[in-house]
Backbone and ligand atoms as CSV (ligand in chain L), in Angstrom:
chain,resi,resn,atom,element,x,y,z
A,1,UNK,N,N,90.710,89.381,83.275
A,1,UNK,CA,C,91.244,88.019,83.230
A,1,UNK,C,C,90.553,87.171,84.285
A,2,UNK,N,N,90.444,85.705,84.468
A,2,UNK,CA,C,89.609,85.233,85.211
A,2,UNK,C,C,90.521,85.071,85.752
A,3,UNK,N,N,90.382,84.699,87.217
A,3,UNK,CA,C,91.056,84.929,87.811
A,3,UNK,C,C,90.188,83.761,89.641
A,4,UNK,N,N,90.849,82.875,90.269
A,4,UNK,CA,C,90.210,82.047,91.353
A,4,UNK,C,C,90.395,82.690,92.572
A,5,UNK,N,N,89.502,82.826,93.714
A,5,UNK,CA,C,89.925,83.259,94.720
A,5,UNK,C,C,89.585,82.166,96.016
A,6,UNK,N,N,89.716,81.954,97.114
A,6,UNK,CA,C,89.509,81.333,98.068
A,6,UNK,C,C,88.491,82.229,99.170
A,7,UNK,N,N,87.217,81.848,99.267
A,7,UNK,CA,C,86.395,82.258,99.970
A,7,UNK,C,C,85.893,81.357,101.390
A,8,UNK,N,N,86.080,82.036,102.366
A,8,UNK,CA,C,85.609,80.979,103.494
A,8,UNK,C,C,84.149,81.735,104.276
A,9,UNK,N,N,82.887,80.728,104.441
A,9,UNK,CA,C,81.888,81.402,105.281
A,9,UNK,C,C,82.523,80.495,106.755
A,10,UNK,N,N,82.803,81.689,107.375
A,10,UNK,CA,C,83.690,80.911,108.990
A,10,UNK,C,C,82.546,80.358,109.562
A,11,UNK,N,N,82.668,79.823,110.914
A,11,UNK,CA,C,81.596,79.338,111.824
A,11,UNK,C,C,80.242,80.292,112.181
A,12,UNK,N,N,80.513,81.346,112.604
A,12,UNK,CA,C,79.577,82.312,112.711
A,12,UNK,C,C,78.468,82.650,111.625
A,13,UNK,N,N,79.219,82.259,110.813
A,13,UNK,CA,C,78.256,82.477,108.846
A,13,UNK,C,C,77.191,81.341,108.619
A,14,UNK,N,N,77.925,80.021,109.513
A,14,UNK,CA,C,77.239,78.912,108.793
A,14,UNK,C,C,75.945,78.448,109.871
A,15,UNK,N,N,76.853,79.216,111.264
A,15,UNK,CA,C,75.370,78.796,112.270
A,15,UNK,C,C,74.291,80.114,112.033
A,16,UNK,N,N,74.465,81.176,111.207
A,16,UNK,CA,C,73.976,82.229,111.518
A,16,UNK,C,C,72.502,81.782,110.862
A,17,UNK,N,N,73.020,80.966,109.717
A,17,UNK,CA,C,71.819,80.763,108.726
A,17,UNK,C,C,72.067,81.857,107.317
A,18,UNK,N,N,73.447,82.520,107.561
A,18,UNK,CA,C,73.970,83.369,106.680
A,18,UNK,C,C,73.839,82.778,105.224
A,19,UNK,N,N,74.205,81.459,105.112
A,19,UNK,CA,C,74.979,80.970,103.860
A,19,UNK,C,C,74.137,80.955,102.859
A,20,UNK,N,N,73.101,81.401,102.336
A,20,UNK,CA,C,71.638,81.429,101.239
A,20,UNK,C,C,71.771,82.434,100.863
A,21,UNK,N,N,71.624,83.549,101.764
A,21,UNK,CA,C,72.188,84.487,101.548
A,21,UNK,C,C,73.613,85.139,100.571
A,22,UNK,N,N,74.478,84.776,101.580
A,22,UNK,CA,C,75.884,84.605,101.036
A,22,UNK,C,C,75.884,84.190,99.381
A,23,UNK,N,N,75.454,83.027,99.264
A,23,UNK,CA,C,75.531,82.371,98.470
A,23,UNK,C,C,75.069,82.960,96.655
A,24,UNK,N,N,73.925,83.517,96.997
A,24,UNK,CA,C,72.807,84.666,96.499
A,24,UNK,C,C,73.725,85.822,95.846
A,25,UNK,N,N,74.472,86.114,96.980
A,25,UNK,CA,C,75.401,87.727,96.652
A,25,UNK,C,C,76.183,87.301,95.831
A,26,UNK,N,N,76.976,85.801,96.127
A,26,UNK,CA,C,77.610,85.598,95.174
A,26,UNK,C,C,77.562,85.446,93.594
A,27,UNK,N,N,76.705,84.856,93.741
A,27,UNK,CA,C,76.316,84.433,91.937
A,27,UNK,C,C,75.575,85.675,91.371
A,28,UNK,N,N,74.688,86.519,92.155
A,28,UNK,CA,C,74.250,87.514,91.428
A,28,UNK,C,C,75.869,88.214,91.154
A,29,UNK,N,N,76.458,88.680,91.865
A,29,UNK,CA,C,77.726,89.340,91.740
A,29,UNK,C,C,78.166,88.427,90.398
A,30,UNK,N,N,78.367,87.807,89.422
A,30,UNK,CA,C,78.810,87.294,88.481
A,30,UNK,C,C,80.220,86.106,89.111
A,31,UNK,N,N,80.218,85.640,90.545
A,31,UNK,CA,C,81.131,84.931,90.316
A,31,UNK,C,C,80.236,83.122,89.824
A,32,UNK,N,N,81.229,82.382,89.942
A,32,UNK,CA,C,80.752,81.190,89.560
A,32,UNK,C,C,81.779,80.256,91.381
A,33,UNK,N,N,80.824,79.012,91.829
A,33,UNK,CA,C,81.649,78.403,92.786
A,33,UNK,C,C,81.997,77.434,92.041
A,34,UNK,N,N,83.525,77.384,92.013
A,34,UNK,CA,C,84.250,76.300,90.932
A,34,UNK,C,C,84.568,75.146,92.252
A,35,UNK,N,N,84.925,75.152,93.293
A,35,UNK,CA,C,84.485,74.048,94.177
A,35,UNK,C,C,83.891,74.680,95.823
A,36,UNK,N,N,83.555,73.564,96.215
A,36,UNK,CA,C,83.327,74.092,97.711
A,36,UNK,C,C,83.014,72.909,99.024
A,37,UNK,N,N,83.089,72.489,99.822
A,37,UNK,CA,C,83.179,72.053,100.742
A,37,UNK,C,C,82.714,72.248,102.214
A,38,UNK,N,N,82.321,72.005,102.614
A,38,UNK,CA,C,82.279,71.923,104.637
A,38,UNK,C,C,83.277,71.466,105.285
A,39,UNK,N,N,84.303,71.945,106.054
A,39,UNK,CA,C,85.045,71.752,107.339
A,39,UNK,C,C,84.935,71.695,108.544
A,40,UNK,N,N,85.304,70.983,109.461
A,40,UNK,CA,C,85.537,71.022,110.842
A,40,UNK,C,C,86.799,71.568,110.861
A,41,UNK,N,N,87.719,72.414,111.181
A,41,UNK,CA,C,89.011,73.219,111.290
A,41,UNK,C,C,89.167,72.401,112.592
A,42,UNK,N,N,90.577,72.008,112.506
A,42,UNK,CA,C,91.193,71.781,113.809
A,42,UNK,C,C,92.318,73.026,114.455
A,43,UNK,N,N,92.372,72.926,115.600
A,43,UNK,CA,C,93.399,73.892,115.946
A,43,UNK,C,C,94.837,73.789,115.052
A,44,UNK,N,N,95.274,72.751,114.792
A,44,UNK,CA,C,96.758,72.595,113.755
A,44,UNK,C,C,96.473,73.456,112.688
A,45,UNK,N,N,95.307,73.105,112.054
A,45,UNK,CA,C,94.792,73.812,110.404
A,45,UNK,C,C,95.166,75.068,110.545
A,46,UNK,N,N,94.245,75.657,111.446
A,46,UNK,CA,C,93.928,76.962,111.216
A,46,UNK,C,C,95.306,77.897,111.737
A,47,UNK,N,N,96.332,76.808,112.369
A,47,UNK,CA,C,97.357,77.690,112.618
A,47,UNK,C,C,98.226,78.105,111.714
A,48,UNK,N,N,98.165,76.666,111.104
A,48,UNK,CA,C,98.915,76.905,109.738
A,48,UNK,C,C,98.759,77.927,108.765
A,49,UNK,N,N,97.029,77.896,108.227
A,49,UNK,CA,C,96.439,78.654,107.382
A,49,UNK,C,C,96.476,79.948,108.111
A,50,UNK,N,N,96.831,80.582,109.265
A,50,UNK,CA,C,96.788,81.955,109.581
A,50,UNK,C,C,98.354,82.127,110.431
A,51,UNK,N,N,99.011,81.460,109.687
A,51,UNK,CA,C,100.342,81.654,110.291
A,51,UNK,C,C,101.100,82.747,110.042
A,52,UNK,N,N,100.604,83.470,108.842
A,52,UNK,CA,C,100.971,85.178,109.279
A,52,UNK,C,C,100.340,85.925,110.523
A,53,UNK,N,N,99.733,85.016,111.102
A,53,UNK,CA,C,99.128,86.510,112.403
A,53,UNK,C,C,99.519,85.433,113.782
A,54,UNK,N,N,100.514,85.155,113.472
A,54,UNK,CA,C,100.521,83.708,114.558
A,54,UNK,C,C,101.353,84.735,115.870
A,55,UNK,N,N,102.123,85.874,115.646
A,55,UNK,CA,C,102.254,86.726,116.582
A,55,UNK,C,C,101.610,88.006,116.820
A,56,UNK,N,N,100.153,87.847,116.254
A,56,UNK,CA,C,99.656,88.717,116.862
A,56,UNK,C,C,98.872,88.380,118.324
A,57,UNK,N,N,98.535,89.567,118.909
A,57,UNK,CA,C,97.157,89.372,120.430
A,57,UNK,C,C,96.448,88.512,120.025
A,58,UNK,N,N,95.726,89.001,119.206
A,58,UNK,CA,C,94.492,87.812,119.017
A,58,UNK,C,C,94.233,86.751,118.385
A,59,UNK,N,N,95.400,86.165,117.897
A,59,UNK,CA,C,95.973,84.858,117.642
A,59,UNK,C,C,95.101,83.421,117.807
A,60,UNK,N,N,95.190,83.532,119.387
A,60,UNK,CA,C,94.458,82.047,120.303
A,60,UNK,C,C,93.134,82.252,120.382
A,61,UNK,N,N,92.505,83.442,120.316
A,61,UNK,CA,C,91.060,83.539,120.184
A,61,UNK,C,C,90.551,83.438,118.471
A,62,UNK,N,N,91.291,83.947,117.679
A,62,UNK,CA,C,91.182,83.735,116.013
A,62,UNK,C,C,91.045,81.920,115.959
A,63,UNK,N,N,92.068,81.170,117.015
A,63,UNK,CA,C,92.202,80.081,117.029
A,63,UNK,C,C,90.562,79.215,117.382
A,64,UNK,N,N,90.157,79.842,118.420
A,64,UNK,CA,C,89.195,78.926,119.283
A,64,UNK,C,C,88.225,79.788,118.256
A,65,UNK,N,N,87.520,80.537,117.369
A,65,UNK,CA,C,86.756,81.201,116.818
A,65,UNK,C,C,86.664,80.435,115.513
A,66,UNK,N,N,88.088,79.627,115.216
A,66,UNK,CA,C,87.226,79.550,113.656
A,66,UNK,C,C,87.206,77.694,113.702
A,67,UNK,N,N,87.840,77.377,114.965
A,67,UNK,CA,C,87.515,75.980,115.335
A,67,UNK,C,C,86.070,75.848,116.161
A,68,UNK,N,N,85.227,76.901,116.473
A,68,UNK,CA,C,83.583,76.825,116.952
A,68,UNK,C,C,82.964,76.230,116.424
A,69,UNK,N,N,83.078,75.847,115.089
A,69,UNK,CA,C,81.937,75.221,114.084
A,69,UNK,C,C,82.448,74.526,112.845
A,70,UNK,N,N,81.632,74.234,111.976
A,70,UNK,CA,C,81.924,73.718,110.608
A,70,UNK,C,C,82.447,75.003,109.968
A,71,UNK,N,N,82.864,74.906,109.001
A,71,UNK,CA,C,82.637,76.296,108.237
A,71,UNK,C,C,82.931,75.725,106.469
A,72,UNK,N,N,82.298,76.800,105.965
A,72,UNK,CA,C,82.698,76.394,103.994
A,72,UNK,C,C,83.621,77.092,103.636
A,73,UNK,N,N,84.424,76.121,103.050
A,73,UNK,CA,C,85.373,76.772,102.137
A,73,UNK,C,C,84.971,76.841,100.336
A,74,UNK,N,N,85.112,77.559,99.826
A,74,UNK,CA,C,84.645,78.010,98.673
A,74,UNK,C,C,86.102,77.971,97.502
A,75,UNK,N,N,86.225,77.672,96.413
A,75,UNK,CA,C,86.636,78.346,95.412
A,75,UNK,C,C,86.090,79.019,94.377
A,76,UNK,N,N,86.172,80.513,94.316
A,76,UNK,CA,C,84.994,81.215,93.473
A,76,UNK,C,C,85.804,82.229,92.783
A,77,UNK,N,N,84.986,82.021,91.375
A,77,UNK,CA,C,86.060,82.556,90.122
A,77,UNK,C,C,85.172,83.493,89.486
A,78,UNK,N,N,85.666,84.046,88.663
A,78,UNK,CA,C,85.360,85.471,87.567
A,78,UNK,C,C,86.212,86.210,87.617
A,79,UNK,N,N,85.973,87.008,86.272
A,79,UNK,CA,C,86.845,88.517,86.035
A,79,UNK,C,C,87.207,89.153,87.266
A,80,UNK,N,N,88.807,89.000,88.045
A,80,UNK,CA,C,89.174,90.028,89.360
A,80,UNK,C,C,88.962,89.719,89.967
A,81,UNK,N,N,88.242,88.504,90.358
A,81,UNK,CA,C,88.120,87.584,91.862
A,81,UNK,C,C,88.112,88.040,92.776
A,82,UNK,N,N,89.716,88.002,93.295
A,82,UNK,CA,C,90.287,88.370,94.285
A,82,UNK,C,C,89.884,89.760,94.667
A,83,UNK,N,N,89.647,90.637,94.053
A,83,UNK,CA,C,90.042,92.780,94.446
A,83,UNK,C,C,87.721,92.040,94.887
A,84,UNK,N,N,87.220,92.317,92.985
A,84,UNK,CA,C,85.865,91.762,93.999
A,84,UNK,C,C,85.152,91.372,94.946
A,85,UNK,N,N,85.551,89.944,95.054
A,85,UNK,CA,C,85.317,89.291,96.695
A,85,UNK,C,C,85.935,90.499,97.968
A,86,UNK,N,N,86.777,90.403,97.848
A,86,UNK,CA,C,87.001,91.270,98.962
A,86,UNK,C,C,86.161,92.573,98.859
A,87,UNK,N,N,86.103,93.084,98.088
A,87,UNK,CA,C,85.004,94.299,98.102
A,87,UNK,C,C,83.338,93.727,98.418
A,88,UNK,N,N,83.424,92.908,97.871
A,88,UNK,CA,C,81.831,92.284,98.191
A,88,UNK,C,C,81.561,92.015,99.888
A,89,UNK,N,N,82.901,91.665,100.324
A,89,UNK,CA,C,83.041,91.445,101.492
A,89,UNK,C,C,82.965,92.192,102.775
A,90,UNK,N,N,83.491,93.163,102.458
A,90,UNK,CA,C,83.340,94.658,103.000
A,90,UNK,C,C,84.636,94.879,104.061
A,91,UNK,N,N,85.002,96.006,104.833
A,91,UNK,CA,C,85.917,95.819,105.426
A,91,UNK,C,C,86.003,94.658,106.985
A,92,UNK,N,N,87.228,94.132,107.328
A,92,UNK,CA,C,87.655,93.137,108.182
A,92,UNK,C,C,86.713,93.443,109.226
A,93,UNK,N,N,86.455,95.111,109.931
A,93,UNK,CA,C,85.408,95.373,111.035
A,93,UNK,C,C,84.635,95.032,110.688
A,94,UNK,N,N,83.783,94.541,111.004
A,94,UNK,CA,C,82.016,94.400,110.551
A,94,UNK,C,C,81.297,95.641,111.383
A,95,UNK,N,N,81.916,96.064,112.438
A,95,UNK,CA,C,81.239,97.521,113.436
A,95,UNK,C,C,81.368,97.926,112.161
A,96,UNK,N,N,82.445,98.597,111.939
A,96,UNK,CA,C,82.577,99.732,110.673
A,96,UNK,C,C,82.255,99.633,109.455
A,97,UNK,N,N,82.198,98.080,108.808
A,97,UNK,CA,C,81.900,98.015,107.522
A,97,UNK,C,C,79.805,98.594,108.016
A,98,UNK,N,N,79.330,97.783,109.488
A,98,UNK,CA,C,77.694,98.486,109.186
A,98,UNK,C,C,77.771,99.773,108.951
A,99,UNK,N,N,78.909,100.998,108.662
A,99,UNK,CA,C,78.701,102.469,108.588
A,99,UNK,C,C,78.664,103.015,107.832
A,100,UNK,N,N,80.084,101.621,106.923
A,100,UNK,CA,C,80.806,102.845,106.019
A,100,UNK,C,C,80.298,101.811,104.385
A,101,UNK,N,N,79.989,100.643,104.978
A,101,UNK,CA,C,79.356,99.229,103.783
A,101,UNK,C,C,78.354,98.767,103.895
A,102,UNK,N,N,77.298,99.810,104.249
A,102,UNK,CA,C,76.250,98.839,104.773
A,102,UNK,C,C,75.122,97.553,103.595
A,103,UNK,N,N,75.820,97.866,102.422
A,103,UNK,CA,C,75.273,96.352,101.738
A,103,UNK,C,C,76.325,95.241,101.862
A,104,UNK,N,N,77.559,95.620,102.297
A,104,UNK,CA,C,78.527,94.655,102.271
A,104,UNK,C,C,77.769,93.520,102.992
A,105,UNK,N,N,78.592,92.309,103.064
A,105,UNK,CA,C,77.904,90.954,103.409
A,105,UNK,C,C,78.557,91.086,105.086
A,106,UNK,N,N,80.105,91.547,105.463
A,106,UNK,CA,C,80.431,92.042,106.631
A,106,UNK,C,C,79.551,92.761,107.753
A,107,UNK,N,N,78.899,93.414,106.763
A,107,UNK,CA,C,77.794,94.448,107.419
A,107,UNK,C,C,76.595,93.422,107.989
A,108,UNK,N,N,76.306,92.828,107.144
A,108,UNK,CA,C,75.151,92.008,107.309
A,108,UNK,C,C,74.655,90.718,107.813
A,109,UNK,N,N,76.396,90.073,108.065
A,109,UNK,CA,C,76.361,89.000,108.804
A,109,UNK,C,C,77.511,88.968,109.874
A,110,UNK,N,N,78.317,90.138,109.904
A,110,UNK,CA,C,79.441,89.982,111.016
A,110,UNK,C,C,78.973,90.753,112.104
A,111,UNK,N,N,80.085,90.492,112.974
A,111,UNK,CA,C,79.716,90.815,114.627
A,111,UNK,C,C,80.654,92.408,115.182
A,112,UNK,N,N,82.369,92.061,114.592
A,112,UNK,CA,C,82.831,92.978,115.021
A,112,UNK,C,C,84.370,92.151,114.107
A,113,UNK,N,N,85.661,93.058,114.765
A,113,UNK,CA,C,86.493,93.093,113.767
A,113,UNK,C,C,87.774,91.526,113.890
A,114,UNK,N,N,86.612,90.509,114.931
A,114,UNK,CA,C,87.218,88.946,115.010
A,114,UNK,C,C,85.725,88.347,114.024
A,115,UNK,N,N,84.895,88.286,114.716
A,115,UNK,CA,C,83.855,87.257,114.032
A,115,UNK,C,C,83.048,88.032,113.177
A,116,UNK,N,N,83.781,87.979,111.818
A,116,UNK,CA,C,83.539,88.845,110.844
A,116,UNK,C,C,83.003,88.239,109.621
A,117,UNK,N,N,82.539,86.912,109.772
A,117,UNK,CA,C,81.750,85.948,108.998
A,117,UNK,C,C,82.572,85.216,107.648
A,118,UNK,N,N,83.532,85.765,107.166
A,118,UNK,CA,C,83.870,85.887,106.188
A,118,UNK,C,C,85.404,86.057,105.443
A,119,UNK,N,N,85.876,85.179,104.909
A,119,UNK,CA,C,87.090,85.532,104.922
A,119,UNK,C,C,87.392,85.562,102.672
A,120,UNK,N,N,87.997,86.198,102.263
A,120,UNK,CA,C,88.834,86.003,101.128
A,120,UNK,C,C,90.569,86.433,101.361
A,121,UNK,N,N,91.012,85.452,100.452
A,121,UNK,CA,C,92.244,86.172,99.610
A,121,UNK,C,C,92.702,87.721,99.800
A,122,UNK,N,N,93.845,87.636,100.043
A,122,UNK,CA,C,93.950,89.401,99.966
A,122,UNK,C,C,95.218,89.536,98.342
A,123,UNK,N,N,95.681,88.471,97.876
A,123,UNK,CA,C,96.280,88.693,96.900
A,123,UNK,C,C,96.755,87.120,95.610
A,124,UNK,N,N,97.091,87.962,94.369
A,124,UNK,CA,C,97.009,86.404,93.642
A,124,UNK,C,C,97.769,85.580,94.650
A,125,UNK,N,N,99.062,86.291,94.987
A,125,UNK,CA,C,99.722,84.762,96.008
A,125,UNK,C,C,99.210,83.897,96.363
A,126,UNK,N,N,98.532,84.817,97.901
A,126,UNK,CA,C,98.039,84.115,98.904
A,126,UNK,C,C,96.410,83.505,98.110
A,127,UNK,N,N,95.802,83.834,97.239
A,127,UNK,CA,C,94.769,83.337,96.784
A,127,UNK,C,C,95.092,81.894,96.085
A,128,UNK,N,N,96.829,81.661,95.269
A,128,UNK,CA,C,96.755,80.550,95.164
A,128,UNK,C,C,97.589,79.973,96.343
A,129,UNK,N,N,97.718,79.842,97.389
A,129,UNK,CA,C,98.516,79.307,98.978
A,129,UNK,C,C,97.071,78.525,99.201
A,130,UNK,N,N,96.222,80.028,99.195
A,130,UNK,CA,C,94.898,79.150,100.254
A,130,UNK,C,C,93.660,78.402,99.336
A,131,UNK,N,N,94.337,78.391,97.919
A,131,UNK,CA,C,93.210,77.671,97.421
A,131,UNK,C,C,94.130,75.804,97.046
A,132,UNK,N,N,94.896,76.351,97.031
A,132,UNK,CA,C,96.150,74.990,97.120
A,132,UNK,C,C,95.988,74.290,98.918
A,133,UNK,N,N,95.739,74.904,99.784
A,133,UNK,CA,C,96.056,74.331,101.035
A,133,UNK,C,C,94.805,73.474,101.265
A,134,UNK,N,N,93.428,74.152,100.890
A,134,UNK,CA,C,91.903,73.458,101.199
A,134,UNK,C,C,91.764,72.392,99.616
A,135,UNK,N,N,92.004,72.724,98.562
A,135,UNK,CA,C,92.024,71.856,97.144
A,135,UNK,C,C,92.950,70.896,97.121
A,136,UNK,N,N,93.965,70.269,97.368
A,136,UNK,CA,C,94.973,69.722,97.399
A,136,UNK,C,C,94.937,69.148,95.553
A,137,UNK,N,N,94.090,68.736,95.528
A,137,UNK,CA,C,93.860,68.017,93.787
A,137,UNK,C,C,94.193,69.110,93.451
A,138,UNK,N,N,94.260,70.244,92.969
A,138,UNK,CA,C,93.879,71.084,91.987
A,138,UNK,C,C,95.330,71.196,91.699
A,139,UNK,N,N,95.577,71.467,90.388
A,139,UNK,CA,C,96.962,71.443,90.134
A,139,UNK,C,C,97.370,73.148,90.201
A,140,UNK,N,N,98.335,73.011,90.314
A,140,UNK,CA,C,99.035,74.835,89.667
A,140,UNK,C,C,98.361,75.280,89.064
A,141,UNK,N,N,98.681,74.954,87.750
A,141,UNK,CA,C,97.757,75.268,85.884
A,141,UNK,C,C,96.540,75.901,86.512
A,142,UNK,N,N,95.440,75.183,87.086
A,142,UNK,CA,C,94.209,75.158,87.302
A,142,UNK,C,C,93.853,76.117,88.181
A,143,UNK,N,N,94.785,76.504,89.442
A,143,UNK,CA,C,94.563,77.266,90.199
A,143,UNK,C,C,95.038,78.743,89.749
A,144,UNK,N,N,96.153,78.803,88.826
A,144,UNK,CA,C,95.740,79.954,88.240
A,144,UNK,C,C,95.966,80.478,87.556
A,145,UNK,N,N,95.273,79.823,86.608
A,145,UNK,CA,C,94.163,79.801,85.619
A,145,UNK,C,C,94.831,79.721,84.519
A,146,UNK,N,N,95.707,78.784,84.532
A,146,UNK,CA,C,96.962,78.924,83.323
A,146,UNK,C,C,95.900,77.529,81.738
A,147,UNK,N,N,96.148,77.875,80.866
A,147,UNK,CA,C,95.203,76.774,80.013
A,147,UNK,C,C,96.850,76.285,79.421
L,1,CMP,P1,P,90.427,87.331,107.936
L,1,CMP,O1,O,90.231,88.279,106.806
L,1,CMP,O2,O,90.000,85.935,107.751
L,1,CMP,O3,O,91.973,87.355,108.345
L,1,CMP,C1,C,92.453,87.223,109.654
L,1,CMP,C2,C,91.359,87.192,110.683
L,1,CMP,O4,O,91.758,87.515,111.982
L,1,CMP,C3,C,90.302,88.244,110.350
L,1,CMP,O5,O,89.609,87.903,109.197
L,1,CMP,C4,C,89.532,88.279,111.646
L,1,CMP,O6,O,88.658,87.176,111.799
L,1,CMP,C5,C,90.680,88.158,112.643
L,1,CMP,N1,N,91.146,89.476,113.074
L,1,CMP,C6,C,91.743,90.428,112.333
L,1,CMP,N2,N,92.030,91.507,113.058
L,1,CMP,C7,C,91.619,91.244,114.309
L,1,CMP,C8,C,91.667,91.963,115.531
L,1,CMP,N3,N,92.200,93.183,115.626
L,1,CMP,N4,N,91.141,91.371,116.627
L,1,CMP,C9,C,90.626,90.146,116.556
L,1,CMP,N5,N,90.568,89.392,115.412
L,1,CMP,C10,C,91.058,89.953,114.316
């Protein structure tokens, strides 16, 4: 079923010179980018958008990390989106995804298990939360994937 997911290349991705790359994996991988954008994240945004980890340790540094730079937000669709991307993605470590993923994109453009280049969706929910929070136009229907 097709299915939309929310893909972000964070700050680290976009100064890396990552995003051609990135970009590359994607479409060969069969997804399609149904929209996408450049951000400046402010500290409010990103609290919001990661307000499940808002009591964890590394919280205020997740904070000052993904407010470093511009970063793209993506909406990118095909068959399974969501389980895909994240597999394309490789695991959250980037130390460990270079061991255990080493074609993953984690592997290849992240640092360690904060500046990990890369973020998707971990479920339909939250895939339509965070594609509703950066899309604001996009209606329900559209986000997923109702005709
Ligand atoms: P992401 O998949 O976007 O979801 C939450 C983010 O928090 C994660 O990627 C990392 O950037 C960061 N993160 C997750 N776990 C840790 C951790 N243990 N230490 C520091 N940052 C983390």
């Amino acid at each position: 079923k097709t299915e939309k997911t929310l893909a972000i290349i964070k700050p680290d991705g976009l100064l890396g010179n990552h995003t051609d790359d990135i970009k590359r994996k994607i479409l060969e991988n069969g997804f399609s980018i149904f929209r996408e954008k450049i951000v400046q994240l402010d500290e409010a945004t990103v609290k919001r958008f990661y307000a499940e980890h808002s009591a964890k340790s590394f919280f205020s540094s997740l904070i000052k990390y993904m407010t470093s730079g511009p970063a793209l937000v993506m909406v990118l669709e095909k068959d399974n989106a969501i389980a895909d991307w994240r597999a394309l993605m490789g695991p959250t470590d980037a130390k460990k995804a270079k061991i255990t993923h080493p074609h993953s994109i984690r592997a290849k453009c992240g640092l360690d298990t904060e500046k990990n280049c890369v973020h998707g969706s971990d479920s339909t929910k939250s895939a339509q939360r965070e594609i509703f929070f950066f899309f604001k136009e996009l209606s329900a229907d559209v986000i997923a994937d109702h005709d």
